[in-house]
C-alpha positions in Angstrom: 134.8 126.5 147.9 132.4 129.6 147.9 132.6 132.0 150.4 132.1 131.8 154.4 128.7 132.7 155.8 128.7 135.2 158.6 125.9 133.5 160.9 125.0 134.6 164.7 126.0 133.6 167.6 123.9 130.1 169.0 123.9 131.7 172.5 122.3 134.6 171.6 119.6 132.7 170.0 118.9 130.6 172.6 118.3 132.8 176.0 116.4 130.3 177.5 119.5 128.3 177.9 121.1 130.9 179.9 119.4 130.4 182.9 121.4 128.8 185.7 119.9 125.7 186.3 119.2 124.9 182.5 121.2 122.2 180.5 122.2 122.5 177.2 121.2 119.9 174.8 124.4 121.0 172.5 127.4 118.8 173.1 129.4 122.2 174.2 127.6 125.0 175.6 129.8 127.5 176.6 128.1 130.6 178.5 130.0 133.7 179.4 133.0 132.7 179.5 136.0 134.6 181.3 139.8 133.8 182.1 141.2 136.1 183.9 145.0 136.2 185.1 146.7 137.8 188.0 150.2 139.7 186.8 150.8 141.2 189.9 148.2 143.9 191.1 146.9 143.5 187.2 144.5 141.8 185.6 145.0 139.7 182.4 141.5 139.3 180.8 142.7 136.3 178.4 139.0 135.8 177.6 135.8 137.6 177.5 132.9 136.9 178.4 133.0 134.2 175.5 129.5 131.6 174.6 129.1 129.2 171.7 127.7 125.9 171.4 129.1 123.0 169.0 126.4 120.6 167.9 127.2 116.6 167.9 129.4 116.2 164.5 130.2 119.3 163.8 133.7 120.1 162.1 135.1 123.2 163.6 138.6 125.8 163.3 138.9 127.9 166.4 141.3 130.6 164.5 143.0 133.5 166.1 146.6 135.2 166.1 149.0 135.0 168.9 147.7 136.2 172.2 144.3 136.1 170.5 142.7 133.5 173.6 142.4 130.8 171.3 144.9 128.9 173.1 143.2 129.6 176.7 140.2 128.3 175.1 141.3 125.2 173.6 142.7 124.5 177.4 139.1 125.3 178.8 137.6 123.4 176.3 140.0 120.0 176.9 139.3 120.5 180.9 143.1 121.6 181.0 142.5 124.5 182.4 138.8 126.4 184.5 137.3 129.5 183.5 137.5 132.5 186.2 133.6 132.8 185.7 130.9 131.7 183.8 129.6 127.9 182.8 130.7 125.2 180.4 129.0 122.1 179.7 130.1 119.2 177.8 127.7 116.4 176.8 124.9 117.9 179.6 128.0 117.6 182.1 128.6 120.7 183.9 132.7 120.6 183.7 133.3 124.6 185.0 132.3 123.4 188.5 134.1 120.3 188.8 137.4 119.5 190.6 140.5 118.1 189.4 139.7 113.9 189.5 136.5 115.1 188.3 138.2 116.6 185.0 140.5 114.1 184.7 137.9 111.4 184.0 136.1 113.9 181.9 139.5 114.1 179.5 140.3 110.8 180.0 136.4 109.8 179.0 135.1 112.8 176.6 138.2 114.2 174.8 140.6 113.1 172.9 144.0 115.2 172.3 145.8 115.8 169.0 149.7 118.0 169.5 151.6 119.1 167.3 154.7 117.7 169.2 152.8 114.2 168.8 153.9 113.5 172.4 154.6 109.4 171.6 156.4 107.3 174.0 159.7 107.1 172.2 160.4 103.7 173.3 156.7 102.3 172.6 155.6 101.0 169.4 152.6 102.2 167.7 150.1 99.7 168.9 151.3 100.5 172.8 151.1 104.3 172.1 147.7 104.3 171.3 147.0 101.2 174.2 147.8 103.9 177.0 144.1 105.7 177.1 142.7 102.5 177.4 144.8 101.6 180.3 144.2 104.0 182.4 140.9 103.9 181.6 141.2 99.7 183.2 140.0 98.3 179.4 141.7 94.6 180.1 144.7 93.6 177.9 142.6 92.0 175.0 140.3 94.4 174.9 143.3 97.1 174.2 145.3 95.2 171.9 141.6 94.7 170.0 140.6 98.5 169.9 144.3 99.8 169.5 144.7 98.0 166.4 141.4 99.2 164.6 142.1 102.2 165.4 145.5 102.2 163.6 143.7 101.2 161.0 141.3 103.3 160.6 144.4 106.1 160.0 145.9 103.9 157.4 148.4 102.2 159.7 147.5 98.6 159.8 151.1 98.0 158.6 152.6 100.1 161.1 151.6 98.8 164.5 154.9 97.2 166.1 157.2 100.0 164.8 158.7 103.0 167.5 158.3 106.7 166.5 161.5 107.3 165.3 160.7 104.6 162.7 157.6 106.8 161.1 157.5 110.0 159.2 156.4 112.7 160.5 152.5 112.2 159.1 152.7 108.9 160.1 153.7 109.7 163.8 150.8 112.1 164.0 148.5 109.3 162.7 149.3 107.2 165.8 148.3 110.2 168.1 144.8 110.8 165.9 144.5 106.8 166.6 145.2 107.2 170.1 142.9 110.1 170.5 139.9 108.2 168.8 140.9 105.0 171.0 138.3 105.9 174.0 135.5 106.8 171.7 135.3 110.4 172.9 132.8 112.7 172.4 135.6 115.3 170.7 138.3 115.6 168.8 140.4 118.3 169.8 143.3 119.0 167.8 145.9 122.0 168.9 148.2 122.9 165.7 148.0 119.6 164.2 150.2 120.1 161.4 152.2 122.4 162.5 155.1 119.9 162.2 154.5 118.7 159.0 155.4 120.0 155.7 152.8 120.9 153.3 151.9 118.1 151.7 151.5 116.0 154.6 149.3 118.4 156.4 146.8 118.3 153.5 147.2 114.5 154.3 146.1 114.8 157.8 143.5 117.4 157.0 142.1 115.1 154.5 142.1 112.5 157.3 140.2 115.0 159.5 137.3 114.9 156.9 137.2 111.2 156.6 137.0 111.2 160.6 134.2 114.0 160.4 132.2 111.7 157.6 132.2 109.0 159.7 130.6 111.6 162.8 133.1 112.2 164.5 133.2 116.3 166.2 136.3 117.4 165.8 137.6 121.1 167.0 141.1 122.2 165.2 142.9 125.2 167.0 145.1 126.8 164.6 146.5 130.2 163.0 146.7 129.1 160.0 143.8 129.9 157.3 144.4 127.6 155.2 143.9 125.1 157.8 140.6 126.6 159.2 138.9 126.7 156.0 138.8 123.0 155.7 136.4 122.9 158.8 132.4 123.5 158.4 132.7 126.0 160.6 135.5 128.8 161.8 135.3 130.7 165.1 137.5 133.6 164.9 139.1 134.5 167.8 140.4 138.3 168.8 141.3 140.1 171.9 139.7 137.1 174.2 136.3 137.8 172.2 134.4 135.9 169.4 135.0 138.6 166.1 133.3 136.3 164.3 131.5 132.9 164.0 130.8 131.5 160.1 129.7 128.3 158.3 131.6 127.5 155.5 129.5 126.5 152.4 131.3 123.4 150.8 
């Protein structure tokens, strides 16, 4: 793998996009983005002033150290969380203005979530963990059973889907939560420390999963400290002191 490529910043390119009743045509558009926190009669500036876009199938590490903003970002970016000021838009939806059902359907419709903790219904089996986007969403019971299984295929899991978590590996347990992420056919895939629970091997596993899932055109956004990690993206925004240090393409 040669060496990243240091390139600009896409909102500075684009300043016709900054006016306020523009709309992106990127899938995210981000535009000075703040997060500020209250600590008593302080303020907390957890991010500042922050604007990228991410293009439709991109592959991108959001990397930064602890207390770096990465993780205030990755909430913004899932609708877990609303900036303090500025404008986010995903898929020419603006999401910064919007209240909470509003975000909900926008998670439950545009993102799907990778943890590292998993978070599987211990109790379920495989085919019902990755059923439960689609019922909330009101997908009828065929339907589910249809989508949940090829999409436990699709990670490798066809032989899997009637067993509980505590019957899989560790790997294998994350694979359900990538199926139930790509379940909804979001517009993202937005992974938060995805192998941070796994041992090496297996993480190269999942990250080599990742690629398949990016080859097939999928967008997927990894939040992560580690490097190693990052550098198997396309792309690596590096995160410090609630700014962007650094935005590169990595040449593959």
């Amino acid at each position: 793998m040669e060496s990243p490529t240091t390139v600009e910043p896409q909102a500075l390119e684009h300043g016709d996009l900054l006016a306020h009743d523009a709309v992106p045509a990127a899938l995210i558009s981000m535009r000075d983005i703040w997060r500020t926190y209250e600590m008593g009669a302080e303020q907390l500036h957890a991010l500042r002033g922050v604007s990228f876009d991410v293009q439709r199938g991109e592959y991108l590490a959001i990397i930064g150290p602890s207390g770096s903003g990465k993780s205030t970002l990755m909430n913004l970016i899932g609708c877990l969380d609303t900036p303090s000021q500025g404008r986010y838009w995903i898929n020419s939806k603006l999401v910064s203005e919007m209240d909470d059902d509003e975000l909900a359907r926008i998670r439950n419709q545009e993102i799907g979530f990778v943890f590292q903790t998993f978070n599987l219904l211990a109790r379920a089996t495989a085919l019902h963990n990755v059923e439960l986007p689609l019922i909330y969403a009101g997908i009828s019971s065929a339907e589910r059973h249809e989508r949940a299984e090829r999409a436990l295929r699709n990670v490798e899991l066809g032989d899997r889907m009637t067993h509980r978590p505590n019957e899989l590996s560790g790997g294998q347990r994350q694979r359900v939560a990538i199926a139930r992420a790509l379940v909804n056919n979001p517009s993202i895939l937005l992974a938060d420390e995805p192998t941070g629970a796994l041992d090496t091997k297996t993480s190269y596993e999942i990250m080599e999963l990742f690629e398949r899932l990016h080859e097939a055109g999928n967008t997927i956004i990894v939040v992560t400290h580690e490097h190693d990690i990052a550098a198997r993206a396309h792309r690596i925004i590096h995160i410090r002191d609630g700014q962007i240090e650094r935005d590169e393409r990595v040449e593959k």
